[in-house]
DRENDO-1510 file (C-alpha; in Angstrom, 1 decimal, always signed):
<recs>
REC; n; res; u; v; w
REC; 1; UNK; +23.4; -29.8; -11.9 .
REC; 2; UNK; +24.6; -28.2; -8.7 .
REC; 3; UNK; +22.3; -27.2; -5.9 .
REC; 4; UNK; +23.3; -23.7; -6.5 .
REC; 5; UNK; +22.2; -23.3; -9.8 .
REC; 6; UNK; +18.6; -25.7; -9.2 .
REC; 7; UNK; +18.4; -22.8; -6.7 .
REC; 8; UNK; +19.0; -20.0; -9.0 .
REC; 9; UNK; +16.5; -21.9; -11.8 .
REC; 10; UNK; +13.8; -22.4; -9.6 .
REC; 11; UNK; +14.0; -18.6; -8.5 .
REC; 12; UNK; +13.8; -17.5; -12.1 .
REC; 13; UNK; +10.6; -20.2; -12.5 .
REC; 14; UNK; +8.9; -18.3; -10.0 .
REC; 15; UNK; +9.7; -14.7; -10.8 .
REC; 16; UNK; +8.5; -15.9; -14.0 .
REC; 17; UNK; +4.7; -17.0; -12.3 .
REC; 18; UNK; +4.4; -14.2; -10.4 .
REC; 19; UNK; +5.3; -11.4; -13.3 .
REC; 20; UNK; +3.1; -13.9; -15.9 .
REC; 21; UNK; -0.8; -11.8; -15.3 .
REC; 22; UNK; +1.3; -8.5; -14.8 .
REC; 23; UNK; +2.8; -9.2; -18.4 .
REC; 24; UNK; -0.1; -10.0; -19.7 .
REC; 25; UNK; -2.4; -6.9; -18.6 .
REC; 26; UNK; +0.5; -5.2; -20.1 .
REC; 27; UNK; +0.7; -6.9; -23.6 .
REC; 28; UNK; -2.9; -6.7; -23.8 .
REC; 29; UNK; -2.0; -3.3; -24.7 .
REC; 30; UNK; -5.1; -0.5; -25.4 .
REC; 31; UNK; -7.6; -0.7; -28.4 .
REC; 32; UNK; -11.4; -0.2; -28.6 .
REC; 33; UNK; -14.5; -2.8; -29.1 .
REC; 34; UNK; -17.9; -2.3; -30.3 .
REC; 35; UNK; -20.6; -3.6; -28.2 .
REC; 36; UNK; -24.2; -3.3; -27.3 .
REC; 37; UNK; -26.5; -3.2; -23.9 .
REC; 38; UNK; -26.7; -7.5; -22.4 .
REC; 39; UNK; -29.8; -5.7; -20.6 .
REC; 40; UNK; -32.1; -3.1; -21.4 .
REC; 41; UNK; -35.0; -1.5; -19.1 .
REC; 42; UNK; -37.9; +1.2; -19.2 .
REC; 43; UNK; -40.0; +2.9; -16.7 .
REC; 44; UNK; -42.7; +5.2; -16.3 .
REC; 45; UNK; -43.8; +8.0; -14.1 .
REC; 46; UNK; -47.1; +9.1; -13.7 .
REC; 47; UNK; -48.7; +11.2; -10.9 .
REC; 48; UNK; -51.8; +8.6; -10.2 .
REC; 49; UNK; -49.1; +6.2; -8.9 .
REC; 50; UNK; -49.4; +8.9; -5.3 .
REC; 51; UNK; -53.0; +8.8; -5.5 .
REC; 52; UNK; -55.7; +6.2; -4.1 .
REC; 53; UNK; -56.6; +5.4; -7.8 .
REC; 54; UNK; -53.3; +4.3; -8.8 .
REC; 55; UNK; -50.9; +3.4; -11.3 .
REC; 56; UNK; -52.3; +3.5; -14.7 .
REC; 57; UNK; -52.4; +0.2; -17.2 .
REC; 58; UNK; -49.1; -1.8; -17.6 .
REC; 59; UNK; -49.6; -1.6; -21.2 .
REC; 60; UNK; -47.5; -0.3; -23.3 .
REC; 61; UNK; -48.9; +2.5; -25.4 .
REC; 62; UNK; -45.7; +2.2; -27.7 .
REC; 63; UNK; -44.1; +0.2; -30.4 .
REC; 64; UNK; -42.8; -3.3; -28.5 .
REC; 65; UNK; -39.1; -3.7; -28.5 .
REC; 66; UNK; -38.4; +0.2; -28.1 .
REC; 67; UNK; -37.2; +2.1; -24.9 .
REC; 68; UNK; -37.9; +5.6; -24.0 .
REC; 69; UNK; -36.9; +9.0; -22.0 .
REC; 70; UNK; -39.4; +12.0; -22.2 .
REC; 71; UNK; -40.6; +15.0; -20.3 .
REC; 72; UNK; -44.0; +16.0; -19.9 .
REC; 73; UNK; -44.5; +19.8; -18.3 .
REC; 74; UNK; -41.6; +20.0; -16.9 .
REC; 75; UNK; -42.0; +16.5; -15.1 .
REC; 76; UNK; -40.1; +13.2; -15.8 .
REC; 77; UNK; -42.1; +10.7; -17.9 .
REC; 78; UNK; -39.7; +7.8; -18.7 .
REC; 79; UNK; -36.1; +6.5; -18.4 .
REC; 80; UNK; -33.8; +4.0; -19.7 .
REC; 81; UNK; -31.3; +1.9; -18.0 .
REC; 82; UNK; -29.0; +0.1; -19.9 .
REC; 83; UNK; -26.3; -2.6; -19.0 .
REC; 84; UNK; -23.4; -2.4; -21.8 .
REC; 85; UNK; -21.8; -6.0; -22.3 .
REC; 86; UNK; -18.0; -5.2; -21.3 .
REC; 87; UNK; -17.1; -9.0; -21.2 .
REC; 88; UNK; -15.9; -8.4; -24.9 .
REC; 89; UNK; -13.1; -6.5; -23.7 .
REC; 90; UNK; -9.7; -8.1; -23.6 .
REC; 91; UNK; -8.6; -10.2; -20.7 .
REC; 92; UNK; -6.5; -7.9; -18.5 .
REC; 93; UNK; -7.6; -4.4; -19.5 .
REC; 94; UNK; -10.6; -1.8; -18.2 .
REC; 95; UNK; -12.8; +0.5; -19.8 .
REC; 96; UNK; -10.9; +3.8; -20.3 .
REC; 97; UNK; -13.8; +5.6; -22.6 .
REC; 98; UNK; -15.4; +5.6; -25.3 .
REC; 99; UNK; -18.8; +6.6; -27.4 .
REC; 100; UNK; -22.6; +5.8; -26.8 .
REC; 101; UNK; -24.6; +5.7; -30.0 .
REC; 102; UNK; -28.4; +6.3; -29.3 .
REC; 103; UNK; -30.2; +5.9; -32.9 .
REC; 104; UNK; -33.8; +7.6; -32.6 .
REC; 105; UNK; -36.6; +5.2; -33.5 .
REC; 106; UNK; -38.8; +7.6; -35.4 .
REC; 107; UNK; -41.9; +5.5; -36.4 .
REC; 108; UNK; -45.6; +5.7; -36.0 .
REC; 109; UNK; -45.6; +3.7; -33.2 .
REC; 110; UNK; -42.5; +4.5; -31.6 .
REC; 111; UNK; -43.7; +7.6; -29.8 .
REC; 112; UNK; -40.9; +10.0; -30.3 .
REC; 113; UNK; -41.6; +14.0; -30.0 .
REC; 114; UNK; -39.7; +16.8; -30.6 .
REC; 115; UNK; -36.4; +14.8; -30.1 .
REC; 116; UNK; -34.2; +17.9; -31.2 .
REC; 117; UNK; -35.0; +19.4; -28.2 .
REC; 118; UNK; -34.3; +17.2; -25.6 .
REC; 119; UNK; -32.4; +17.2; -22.9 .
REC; 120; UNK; -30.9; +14.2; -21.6 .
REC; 121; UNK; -27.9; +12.7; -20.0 .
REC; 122; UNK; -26.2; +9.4; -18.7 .
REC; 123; UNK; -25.4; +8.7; -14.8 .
REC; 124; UNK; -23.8; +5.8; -14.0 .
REC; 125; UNK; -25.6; +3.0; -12.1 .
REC; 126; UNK; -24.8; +0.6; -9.0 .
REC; 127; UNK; -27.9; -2.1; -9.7 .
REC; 128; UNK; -27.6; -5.0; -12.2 .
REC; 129; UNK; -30.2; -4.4; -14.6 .
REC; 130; UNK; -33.2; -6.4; -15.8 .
REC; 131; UNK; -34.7; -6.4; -18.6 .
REC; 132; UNK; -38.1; -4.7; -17.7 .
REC; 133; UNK; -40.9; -3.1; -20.3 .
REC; 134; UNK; -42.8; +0.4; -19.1 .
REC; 135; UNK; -43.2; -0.6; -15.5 .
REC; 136; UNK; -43.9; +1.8; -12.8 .
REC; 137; UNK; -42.4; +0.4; -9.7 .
REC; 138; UNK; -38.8; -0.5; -8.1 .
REC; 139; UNK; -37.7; +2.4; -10.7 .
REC; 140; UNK; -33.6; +2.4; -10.3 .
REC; 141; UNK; -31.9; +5.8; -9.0 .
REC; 142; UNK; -27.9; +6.4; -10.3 .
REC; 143; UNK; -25.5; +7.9; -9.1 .
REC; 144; UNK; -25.4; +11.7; -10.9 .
REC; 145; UNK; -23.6; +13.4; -8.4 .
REC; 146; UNK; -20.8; +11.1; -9.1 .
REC; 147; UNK; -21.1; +11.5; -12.8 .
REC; 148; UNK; -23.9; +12.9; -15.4 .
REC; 149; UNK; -22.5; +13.4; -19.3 .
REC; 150; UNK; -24.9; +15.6; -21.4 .
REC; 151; UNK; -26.3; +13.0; -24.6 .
REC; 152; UNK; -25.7; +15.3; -27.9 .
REC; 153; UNK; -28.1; +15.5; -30.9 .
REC; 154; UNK; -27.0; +14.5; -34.0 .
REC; 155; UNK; -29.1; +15.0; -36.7 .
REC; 156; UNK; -29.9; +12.5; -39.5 .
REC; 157; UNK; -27.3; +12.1; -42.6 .
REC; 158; UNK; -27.9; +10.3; -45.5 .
REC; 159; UNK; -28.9; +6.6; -44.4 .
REC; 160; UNK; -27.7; +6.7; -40.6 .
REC; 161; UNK; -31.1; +8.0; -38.3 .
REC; 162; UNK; -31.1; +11.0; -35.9 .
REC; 163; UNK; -28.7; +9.6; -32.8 .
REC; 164; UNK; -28.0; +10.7; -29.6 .
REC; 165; UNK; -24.1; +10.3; -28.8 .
REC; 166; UNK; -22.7; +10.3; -25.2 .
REC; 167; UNK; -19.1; +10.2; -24.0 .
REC; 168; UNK; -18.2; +7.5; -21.9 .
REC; 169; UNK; -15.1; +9.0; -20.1 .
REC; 170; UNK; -17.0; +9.9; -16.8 .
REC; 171; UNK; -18.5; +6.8; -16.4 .
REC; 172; UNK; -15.6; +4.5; -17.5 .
REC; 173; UNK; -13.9; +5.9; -14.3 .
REC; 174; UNK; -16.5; +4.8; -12.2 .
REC; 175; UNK; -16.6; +1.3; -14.0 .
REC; 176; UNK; -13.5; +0.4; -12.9 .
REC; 177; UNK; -14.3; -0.2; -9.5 .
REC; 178; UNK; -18.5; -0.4; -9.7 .
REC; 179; UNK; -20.2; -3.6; -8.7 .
REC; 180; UNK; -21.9; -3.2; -11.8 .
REC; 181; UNK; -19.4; -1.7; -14.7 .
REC; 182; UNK; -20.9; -1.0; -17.4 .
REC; 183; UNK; -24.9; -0.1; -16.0 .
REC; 184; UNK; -26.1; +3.5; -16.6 .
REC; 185; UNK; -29.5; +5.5; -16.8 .
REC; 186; UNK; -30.6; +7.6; -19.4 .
REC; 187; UNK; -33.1; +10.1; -17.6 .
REC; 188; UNK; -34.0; +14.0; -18.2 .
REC; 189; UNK; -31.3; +16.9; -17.6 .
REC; 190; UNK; -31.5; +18.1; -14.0 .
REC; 191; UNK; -34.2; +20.3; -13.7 .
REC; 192; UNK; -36.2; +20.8; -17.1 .
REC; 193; UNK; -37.9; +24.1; -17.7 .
REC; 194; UNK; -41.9; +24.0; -17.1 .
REC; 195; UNK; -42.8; +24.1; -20.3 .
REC; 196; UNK; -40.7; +21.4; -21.7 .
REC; 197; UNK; -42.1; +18.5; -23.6 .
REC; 198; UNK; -40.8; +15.7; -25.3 .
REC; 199; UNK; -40.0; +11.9; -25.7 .
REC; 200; UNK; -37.6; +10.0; -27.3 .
REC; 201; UNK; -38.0; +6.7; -28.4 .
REC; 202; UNK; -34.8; +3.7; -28.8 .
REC; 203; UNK; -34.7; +0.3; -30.7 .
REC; 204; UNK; -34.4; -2.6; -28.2 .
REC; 205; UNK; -31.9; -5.2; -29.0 .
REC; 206; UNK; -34.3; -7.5; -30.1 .
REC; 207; UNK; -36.4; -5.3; -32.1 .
REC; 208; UNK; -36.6; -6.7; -35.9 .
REC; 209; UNK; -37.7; -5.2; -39.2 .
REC; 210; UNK; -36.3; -3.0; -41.7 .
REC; 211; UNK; -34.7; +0.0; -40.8 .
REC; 212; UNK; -33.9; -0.7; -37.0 .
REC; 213; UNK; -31.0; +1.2; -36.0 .
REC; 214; UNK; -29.7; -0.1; -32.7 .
REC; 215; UNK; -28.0; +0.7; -29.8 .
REC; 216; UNK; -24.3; +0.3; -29.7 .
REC; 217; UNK; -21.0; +1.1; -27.7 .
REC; 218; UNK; -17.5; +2.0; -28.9 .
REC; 219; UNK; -15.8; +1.1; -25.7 .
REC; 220; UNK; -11.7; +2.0; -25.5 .
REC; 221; UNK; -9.7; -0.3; -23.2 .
REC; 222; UNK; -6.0; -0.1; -21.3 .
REC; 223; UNK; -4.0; -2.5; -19.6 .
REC; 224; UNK; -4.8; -3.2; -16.2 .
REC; 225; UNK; -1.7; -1.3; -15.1 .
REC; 226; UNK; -2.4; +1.7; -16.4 .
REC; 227; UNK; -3.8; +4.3; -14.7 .
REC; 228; UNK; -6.4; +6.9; -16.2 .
REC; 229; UNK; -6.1; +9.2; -13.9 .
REC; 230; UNK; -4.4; +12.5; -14.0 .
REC; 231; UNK; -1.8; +12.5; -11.7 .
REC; 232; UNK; -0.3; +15.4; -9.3 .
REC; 233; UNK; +2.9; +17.0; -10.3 .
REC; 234; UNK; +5.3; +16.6; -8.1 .
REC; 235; UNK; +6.9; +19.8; -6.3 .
REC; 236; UNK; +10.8; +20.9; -8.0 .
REC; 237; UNK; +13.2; +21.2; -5.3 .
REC; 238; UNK; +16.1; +23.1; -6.1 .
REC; 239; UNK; +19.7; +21.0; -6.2 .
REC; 240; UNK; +22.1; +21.8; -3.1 .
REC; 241; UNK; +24.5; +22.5; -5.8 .
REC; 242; UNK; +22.3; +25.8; -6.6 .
REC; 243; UNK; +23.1; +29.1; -5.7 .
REC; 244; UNK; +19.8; +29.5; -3.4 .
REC; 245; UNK; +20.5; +27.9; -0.6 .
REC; 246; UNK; +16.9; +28.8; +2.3 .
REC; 247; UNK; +17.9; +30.9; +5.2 .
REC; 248; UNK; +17.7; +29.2; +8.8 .
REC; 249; UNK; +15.5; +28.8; +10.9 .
REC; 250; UNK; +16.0; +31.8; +13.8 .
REC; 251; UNK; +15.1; +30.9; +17.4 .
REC; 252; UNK; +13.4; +33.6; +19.4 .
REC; 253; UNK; +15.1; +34.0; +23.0 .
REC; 254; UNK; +12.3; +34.7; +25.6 .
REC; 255; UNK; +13.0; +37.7; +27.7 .
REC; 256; UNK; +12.2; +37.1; +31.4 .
REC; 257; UNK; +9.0; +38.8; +32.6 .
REC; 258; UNK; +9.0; +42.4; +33.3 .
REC; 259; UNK; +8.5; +42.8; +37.0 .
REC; 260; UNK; +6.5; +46.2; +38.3 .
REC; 261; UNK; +9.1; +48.8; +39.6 .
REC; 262; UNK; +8.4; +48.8; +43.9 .
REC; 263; UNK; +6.8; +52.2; +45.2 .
REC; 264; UNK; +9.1; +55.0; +46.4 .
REC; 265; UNK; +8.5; +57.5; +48.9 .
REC; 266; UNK; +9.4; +61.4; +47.8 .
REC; 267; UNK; +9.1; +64.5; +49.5 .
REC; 268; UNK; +6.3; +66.5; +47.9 .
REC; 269; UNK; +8.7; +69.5; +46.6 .
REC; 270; UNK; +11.2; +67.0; +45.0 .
REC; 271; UNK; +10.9; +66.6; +40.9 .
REC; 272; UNK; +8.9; +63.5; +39.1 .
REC; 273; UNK; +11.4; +60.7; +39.0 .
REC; 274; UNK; +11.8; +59.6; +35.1 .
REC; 275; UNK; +10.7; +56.4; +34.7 .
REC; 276; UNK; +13.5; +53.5; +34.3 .
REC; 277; UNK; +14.5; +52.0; +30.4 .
REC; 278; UNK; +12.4; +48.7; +29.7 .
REC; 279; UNK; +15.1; +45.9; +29.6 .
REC; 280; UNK; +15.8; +45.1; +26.2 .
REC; 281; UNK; +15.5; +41.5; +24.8 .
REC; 282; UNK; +18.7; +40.0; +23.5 .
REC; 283; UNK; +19.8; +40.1; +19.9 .
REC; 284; UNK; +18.5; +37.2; +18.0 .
REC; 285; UNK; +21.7; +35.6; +16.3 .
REC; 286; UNK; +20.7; +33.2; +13.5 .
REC; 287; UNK; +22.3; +29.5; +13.1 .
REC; 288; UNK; +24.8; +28.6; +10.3 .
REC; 289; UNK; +23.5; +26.1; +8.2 .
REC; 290; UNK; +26.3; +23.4; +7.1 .
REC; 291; UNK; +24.9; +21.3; +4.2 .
REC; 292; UNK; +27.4; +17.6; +3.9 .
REC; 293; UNK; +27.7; +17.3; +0.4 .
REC; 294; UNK; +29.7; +14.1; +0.7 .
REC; 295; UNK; +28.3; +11.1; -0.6 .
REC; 296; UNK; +26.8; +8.8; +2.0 .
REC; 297; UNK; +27.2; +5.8; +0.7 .
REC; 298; UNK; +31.2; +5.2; -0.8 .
REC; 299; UNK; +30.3; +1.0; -0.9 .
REC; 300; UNK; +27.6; +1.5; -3.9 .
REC; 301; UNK; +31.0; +2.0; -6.0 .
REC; 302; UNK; +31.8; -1.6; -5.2 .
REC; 303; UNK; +28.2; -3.0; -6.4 .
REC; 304; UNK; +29.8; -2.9; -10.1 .
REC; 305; UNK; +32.9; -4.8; -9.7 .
REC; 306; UNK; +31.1; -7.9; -7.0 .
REC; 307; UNK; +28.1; -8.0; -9.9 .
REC; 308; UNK; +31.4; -8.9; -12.5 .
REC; 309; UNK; +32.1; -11.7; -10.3 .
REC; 310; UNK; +29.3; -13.0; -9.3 .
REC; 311; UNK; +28.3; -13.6; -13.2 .
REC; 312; UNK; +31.6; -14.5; -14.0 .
REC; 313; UNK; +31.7; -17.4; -11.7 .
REC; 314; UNK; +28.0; -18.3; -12.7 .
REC; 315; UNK; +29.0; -18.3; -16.1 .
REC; 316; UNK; +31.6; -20.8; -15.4 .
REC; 317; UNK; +29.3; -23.1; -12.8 .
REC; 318; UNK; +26.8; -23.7; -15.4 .
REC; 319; UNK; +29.5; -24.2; -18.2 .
REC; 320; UNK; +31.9; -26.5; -16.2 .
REC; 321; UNK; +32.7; -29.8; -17.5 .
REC; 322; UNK; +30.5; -32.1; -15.6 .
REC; 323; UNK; +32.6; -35.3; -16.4 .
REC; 324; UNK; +34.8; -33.9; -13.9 .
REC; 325; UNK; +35.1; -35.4; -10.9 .
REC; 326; UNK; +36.3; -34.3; -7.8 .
REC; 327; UNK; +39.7; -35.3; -6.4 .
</recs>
């Protein structure tokens, strides 16, 4: 084999290795994958925890294995932090959307009230979460002002529970470039009303027994290429083939200063002089525009005819005979 073409091989190899992830994130393609939370958290709120007697008991007054949100006069009473397992998405892609599936956990125990009319929503968060039962302390604060998506009520039908639902589009943005994709709060809507009054009770992942609805993602993926984001149109320029063709700039000539006229003596019987035209500013006379509508660049015609012969003699160096022999 002739250095030339080694050369040309071992360029190939390594375009090859260098193109090979970009390929991949590409054939990986777009899809969706169900998951559920790897972590799952719940505090409290209580307005002892500011006073010199304290936080109340740890103990949970609820149902073990269950997480919560609720509102008590108008005052936040519990939130839930979830971290959604997005290691089962395909190598190569990113979270692009998707659907949050809350199922309400409606039994004795469970501590849900008046879940119909809550108000909740999902902010993304930018702490790895623990798993962590009821506890009043070290409570984690997201992000809403970069994102909060409204949970909607779903009532029950036939054997699936009453269900929250959130859209993950929002926070799938963020995801791509958290430290921790995939973590978000469940809290109140900003500002509940005074009167408000409610709590809503979820099925840990751990939680057994019959009936347990739990909590699951439908996550959609893209490539790694592909990006999400709405971009900017670009502005339409008009050909310089088109009959609109913009005026020129003008210059403005700058008149020299007017001087003040010098004081002249006149004999008191003699008429009022009139006073002298202002100098007038010269005309402003607008520049031609000439547009070149040559082509700049004649060679490129060429590029067609040296591509023939390159290939041509490549085709016939890694064709040839090698039992030749030179002379």
């Amino acid at each position: 084999m002739r250095p030339v073409t080694r050369a040309l091989l071992a360029l190939t190899l390594a375009g090859g290795a260098a193109l090979g992830p970009a390929v991949a994130a590409l054939a990986a393609g777009s899809g969706t994958v169900t998951t559920a939370p790897s972590a799952e958290a719940w505090y409290r709120f209580s307005p002892l925890c500011a006073t010199p007697v304290g936080c109340p008991s740890q103990a949970s007054p609820y149902a073990a294995d269950t997480l919560h949100v609720g509102v008590n006069l108008g005052a936040e009473e519990d939130r839930t932090v979830l971290q959604l397992d997005l290691t089962t998405l395909p190598a190569g892609t990113k979270p692009a959307g998707g659907q949050l599936r809350l199922p309400i956990a409606s039994g004795p125990q469970d501590g849900s009230r008046a879940p119909e009319t809550a108000r909740i929503r999902a902010c993304p968060l930018y702490d790895d979460v623990e798993d962590v039962d009821g506890s009043f302390v070290d409570v984690p604060e997201p992000d809403c002002n970069a994102a909060s998506v409204d949970a909607v009520y779903e009532p029950a039908a036939g054997d699936a529970p009453a269900a929250f639902t959130v859209d993950l589009s929002a926070l799938a943005v963020i995801w791509q470039e958290s430290v921790a994709p995939g973590a978000l709060a469940l809290l109140p809507a900003d500002a509940p009303a005074v009167t408000d009054a409610w709590h809503v009770a979820f099925s840990g992942r751990d939680r057994e027994g019959e009936g347990v609805a739990r909590i699951t993602a439908a996550i959609s993926y893209v490539g790694g290429a592909v990006d999400i984001e709405e971009e900017p149109v670009p502005p339409v320029e008009a050909p310089l083939d088109s009959a609109f063709v913009p005026p020129p700039a003008l210059t403005t000539v700058d008149a020299p200063p007017l001087s003040a006229p010098a004081p002249v003596d006149v004999p008191v019987t003699a008429p009022e002089a009139a006073p002298a035209p202002a100098p007038q500013a010269a005309p402003v006379v607008p520049v031609a525009a000439v547009v070149d509508t040559s082509f700049r660049y004649p060679g490129v015609f060429l590029l067609p005819l040296a591509l023939a012969v390159v290939v041509g003699w490549l085709g016939r160096a890694m064709t040839r005979d090698l039992t030749e022999v030179e002379a």
